[in-house]
N, C-alpha and C positions, 0 to 999 in steps of 0.2 A: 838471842833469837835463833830457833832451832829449824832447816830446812828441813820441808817432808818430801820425799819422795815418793812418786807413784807405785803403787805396784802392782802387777797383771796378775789376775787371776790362774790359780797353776795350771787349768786346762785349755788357758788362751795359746795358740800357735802363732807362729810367726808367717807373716802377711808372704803371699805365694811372687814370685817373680812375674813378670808379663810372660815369658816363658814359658812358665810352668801353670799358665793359667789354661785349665780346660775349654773346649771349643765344645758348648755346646750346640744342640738344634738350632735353635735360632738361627748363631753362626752360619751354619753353611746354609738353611735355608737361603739367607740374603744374599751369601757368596753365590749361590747356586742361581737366586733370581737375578743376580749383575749379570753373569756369565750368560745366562738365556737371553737377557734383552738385547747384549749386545751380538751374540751370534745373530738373532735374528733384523737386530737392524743392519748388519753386513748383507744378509743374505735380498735385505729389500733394497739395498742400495745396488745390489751387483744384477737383480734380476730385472730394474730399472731403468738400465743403463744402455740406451740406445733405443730402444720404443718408445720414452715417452722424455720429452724436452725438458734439460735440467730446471727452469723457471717454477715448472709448471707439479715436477716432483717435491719442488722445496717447498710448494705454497702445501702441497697435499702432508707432508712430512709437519707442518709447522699446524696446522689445522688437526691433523692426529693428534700431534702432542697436547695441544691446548683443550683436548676434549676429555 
């Protein structure tokens, strides 16, 4: 009984490192939309803070979100 070996095509390359893997559009797209939401839920918690009663921000915060 004779074993066969596979063998690659001689224009297959070898598989990129995570490293070395390109960051395309998409990529930062999403990076770029994490980074906006969370700057702008900072800036709604700090401008919140003192005019209107924590109870009353959480119910409006949790109502946003679920819409």
């Amino acid at each position: 009984m004779t074993l066969q070996t596979s063998q690659t095509p001689f224009d297959a390359k070898p598989p990129m490192a995570a490293a070395e893997a390109p960051v395309g559009k998409t990529d930062f797209a999403l990076y770029a939309g994490v980074v906006a939401s969370w700057s702008l839920s900072w800036y709604a918690i700090i401008l919140q803070l003192g005019t209107v009663a924590p109870e009353v921000s959480l119910v409006w915060r949790f109502l946003l979100a679920s819409a």
